[in-house]
N, CA, C and O atoms as a GROMACS GRO file, in nm:
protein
  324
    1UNK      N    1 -16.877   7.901   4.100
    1UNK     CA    2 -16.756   7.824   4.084
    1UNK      C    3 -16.676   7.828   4.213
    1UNK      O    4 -16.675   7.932   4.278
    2UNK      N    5 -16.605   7.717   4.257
    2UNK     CA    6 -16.529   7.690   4.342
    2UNK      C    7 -16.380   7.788   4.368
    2UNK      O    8 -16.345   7.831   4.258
    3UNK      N    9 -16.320   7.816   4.436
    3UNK     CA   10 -16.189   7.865   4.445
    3UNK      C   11 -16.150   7.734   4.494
    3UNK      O   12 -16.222   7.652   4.552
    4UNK      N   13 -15.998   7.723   4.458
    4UNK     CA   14 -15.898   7.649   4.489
    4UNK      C   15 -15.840   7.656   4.590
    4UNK      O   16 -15.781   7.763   4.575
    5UNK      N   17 -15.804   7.608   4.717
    5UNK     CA   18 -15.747   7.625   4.791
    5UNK      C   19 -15.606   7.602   4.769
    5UNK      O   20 -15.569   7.516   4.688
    6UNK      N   21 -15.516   7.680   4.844
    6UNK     CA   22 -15.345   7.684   4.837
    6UNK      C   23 -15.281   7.642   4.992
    6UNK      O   24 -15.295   7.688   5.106
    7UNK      N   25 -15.199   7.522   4.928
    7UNK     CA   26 -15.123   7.468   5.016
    7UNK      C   27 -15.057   7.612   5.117
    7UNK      O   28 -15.026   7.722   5.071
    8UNK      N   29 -15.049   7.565   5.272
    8UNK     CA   30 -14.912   7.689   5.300
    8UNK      C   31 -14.812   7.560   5.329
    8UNK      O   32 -14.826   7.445   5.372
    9UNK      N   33 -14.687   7.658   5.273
    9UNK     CA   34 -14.570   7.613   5.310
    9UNK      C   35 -14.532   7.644   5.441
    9UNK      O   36 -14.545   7.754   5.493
   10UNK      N   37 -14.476   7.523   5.504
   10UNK     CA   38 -14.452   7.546   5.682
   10UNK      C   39 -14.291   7.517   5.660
   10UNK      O   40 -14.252   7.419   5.596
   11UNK      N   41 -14.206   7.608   5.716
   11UNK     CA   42 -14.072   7.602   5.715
   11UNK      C   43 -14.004   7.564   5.856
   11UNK      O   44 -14.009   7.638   5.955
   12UNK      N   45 -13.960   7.479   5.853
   12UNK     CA   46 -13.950   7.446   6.032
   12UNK      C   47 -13.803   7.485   6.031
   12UNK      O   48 -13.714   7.454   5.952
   13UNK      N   49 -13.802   7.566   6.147
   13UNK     CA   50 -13.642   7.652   6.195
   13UNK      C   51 -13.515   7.545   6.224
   13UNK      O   52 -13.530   7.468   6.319
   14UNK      N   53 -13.418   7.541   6.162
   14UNK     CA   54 -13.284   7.482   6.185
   14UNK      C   55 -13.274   7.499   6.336
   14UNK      O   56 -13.304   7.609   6.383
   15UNK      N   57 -13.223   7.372   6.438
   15UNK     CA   58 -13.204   7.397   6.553
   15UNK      C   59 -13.054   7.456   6.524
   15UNK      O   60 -12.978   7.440   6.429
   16UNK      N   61 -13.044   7.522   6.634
   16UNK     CA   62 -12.922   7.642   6.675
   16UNK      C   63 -12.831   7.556   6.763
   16UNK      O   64 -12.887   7.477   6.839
   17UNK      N   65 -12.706   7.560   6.762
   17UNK     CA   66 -12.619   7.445   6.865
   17UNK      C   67 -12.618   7.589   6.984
   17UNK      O   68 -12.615   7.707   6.949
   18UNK      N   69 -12.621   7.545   7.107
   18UNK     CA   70 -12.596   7.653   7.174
   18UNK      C   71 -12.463   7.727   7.225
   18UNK      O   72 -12.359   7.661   7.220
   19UNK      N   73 -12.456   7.873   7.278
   19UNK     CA   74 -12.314   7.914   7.281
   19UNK      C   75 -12.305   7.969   7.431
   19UNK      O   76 -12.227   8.059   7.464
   20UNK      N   77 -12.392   7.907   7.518
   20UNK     CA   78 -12.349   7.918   7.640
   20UNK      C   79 -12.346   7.793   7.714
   20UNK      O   80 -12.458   7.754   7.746
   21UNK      N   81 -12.240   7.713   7.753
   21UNK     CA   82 -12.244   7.568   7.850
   21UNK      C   83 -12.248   7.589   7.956
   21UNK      O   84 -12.241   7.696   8.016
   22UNK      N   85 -12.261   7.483   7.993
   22UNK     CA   86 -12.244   7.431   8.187
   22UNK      C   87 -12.084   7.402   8.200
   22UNK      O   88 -11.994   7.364   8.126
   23UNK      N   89 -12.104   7.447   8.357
   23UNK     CA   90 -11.912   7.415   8.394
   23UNK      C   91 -11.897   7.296   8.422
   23UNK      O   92 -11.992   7.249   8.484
   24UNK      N   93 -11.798   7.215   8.398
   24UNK     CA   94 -11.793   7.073   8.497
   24UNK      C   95 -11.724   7.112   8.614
   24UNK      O   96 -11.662   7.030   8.680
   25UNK      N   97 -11.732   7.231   8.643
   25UNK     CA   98 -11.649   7.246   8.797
   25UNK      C   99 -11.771   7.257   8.900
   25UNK      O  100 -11.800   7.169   8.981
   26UNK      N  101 -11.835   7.377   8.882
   26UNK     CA  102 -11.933   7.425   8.970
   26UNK      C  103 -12.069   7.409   8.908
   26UNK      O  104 -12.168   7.454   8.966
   27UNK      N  105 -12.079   7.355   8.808
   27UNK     CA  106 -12.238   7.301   8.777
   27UNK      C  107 -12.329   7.456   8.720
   27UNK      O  108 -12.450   7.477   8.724
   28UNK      N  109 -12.261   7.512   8.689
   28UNK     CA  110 -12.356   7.667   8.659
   28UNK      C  111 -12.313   7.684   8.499
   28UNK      O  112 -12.208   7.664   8.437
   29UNK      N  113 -12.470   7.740   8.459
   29UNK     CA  114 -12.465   7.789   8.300
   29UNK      C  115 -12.378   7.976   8.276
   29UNK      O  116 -12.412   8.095   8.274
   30UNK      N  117 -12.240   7.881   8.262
   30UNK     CA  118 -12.187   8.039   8.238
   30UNK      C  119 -12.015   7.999   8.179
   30UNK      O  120 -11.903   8.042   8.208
   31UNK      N  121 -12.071   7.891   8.080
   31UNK     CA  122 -11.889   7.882   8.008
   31UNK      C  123 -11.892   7.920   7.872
   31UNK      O  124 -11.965   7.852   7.800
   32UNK      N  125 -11.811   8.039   7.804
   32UNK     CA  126 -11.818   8.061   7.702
   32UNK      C  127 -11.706   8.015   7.614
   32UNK      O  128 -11.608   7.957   7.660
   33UNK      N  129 -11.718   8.035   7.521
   33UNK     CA  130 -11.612   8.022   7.393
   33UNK      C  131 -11.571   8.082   7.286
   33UNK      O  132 -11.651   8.097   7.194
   34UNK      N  133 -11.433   8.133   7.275
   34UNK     CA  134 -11.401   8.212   7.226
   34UNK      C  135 -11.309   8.154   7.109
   34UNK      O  136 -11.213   8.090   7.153
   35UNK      N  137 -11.315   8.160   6.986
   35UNK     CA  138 -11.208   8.065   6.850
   35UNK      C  139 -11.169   8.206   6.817
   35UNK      O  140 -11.244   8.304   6.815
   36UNK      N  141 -11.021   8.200   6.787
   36UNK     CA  142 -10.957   8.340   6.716
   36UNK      C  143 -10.896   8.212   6.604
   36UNK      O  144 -10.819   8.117   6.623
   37UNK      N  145 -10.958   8.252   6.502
   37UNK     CA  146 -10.921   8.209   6.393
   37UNK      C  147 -10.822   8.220   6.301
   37UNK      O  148 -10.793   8.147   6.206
   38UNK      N  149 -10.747   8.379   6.367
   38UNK     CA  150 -10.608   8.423   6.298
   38UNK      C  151 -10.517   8.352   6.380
   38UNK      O  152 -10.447   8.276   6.313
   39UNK      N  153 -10.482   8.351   6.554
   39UNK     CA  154 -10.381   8.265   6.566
   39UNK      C  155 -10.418   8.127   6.639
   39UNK      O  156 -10.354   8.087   6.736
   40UNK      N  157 -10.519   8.062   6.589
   40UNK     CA  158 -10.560   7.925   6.604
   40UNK      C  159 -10.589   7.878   6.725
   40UNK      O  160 -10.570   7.757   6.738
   41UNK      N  161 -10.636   7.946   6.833
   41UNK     CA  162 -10.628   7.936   6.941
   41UNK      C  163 -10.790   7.937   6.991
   41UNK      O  164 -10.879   8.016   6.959
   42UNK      N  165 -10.794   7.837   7.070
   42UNK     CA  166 -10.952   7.810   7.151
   42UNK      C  167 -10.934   7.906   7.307
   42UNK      O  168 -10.833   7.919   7.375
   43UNK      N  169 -11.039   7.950   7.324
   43UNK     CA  170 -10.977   7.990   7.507
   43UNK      C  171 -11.156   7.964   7.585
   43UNK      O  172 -11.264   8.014   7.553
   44UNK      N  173 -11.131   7.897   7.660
   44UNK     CA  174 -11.243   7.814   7.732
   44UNK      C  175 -11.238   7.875   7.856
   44UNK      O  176 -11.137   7.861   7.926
   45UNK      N  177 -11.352   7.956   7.902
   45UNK     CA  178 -11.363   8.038   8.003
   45UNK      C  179 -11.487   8.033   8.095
   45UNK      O  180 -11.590   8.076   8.045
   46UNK      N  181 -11.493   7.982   8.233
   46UNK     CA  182 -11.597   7.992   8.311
   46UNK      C  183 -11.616   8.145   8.384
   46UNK      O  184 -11.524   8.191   8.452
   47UNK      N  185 -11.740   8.217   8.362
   47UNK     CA  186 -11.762   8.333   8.414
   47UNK      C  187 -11.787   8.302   8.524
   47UNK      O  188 -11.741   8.402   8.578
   48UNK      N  189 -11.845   8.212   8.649
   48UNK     CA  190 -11.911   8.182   8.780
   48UNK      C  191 -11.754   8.160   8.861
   48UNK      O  192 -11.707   8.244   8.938
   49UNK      N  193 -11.688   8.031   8.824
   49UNK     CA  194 -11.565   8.005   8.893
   49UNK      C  195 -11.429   8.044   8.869
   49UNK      O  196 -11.338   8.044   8.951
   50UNK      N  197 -11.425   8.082   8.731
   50UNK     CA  198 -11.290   8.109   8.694
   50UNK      C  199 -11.247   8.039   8.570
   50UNK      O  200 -11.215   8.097   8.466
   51UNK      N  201 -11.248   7.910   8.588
   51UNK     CA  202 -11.171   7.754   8.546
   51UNK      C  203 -11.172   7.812   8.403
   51UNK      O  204 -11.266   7.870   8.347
   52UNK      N  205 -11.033   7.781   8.348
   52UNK     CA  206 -11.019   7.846   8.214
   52UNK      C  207 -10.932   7.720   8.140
   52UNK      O  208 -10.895   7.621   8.203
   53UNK      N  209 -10.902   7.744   7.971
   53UNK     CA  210 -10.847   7.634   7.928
   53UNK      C  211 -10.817   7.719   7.839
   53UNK      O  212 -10.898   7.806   7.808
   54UNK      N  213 -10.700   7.712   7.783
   54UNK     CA  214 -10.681   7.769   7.645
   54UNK      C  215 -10.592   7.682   7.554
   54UNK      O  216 -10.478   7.661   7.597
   55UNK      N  217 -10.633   7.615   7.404
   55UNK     CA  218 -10.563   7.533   7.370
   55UNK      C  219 -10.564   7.533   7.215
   55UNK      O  220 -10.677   7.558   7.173
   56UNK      N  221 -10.469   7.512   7.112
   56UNK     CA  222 -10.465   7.514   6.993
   56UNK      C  223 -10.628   7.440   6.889
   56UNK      O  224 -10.689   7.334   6.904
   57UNK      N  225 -10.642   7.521   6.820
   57UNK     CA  226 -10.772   7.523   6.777
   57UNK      C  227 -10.746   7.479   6.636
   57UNK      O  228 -10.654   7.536   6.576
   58UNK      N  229 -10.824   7.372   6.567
   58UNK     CA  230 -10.824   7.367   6.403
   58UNK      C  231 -10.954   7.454   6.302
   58UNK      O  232 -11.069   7.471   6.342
   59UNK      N  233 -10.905   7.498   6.174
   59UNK     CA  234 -10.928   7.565   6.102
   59UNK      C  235 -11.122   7.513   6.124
   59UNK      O  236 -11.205   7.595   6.088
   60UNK      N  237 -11.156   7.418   6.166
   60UNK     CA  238 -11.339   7.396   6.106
   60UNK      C  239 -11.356   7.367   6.269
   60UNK      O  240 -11.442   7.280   6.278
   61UNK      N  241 -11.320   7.395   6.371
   61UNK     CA  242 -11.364   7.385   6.516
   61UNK      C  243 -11.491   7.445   6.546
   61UNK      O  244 -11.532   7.512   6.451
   62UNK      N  245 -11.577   7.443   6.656
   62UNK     CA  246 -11.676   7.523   6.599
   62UNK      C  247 -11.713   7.527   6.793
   62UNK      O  248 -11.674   7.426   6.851
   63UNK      N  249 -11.776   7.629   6.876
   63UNK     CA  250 -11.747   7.610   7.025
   63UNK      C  251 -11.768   7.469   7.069
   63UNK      O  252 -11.689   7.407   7.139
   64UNK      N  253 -11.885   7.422   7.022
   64UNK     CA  254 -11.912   7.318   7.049
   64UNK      C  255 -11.763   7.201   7.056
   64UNK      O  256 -11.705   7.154   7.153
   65UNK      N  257 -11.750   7.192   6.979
   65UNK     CA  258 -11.591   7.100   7.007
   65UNK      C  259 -11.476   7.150   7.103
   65UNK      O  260 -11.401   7.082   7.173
   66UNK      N  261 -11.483   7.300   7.088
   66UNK     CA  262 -11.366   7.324   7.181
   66UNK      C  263 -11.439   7.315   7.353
   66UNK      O  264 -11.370   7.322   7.455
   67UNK      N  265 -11.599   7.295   7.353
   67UNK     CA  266 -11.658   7.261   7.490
   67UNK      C  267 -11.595   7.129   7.491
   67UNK      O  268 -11.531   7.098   7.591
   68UNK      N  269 -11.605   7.042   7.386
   68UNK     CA  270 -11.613   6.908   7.459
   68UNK      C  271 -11.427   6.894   7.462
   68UNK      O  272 -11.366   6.812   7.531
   69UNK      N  273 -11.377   6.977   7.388
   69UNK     CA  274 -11.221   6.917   7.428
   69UNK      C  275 -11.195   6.959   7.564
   69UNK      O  276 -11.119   6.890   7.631
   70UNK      N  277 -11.264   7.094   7.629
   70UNK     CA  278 -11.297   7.129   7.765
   70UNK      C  279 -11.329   7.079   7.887
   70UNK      O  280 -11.284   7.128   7.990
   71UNK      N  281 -11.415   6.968   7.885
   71UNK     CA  282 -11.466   6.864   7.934
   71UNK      C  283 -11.404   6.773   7.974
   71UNK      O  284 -11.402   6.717   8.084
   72UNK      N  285 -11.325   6.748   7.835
   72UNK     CA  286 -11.249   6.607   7.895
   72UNK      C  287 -11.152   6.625   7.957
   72UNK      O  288 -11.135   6.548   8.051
   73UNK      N  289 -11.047   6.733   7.931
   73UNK     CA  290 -10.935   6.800   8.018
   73UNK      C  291 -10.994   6.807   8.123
   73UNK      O  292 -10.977   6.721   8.210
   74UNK      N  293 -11.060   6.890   8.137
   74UNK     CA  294 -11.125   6.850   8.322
   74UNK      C  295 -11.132   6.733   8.368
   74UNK      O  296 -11.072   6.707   8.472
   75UNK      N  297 -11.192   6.653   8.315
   75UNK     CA  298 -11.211   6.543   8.371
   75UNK      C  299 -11.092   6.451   8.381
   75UNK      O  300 -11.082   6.379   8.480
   76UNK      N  301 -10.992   6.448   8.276
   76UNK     CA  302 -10.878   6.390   8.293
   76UNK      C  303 -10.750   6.470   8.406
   76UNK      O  304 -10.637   6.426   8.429
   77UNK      N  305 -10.805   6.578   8.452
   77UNK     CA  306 -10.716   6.660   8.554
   77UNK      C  307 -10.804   6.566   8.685
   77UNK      O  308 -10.740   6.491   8.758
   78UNK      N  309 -10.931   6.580   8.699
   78UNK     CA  310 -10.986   6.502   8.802
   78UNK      C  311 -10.926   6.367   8.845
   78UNK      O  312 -10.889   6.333   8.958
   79UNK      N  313 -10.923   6.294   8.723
   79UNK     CA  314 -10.868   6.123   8.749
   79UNK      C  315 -10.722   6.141   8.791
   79UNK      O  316 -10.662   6.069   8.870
   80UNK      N  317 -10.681   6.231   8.736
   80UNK     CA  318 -10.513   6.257   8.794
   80UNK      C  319 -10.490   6.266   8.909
   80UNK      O  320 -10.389   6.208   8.949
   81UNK      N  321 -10.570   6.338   9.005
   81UNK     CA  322 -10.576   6.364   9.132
   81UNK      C  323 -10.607   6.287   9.252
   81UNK      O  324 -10.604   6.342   9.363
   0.00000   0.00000   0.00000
């Protein structure tokens, strides 16, 4: 008599958003993000150059958003200039 063969289940891994960016100042992988969730506050920090941002944060922010609100402040300090 035959055995049955059994399906395998293949579980494919949730991609991960990442928690280290690039600077828009100096082009290097080294900007982190920090959410304090007790006093609502984002603080956007380059380890290579310095360039920092710190700015009011909402309750479902997640780094990823406080990168890109990061981004554009830079870039809108750039066009200013």
């Amino acid at each position: 008599m035959g055995r049955r063969k059994t399906r395998k289940i293949v579980v494919k891994p949730k991609p991960k958003l990442p928690t280290i960016f690039t600077c828009p100042a100096c082009g290097k992988k080294a900007v982190r993000v920090e959410i304090s969730r007790v006093n609502n506050v984002a603080k956007v920090k380059c380890g290579n150059c310095g360039l920092e941002k710190e700015f009011k944060a909402h309750p479902l922010m997640e780094p990823i958003d406080a990168y890109g609100e990061f981004v554009d402040a830079y870039a809108s300090m750039e066009n200013e200039e």
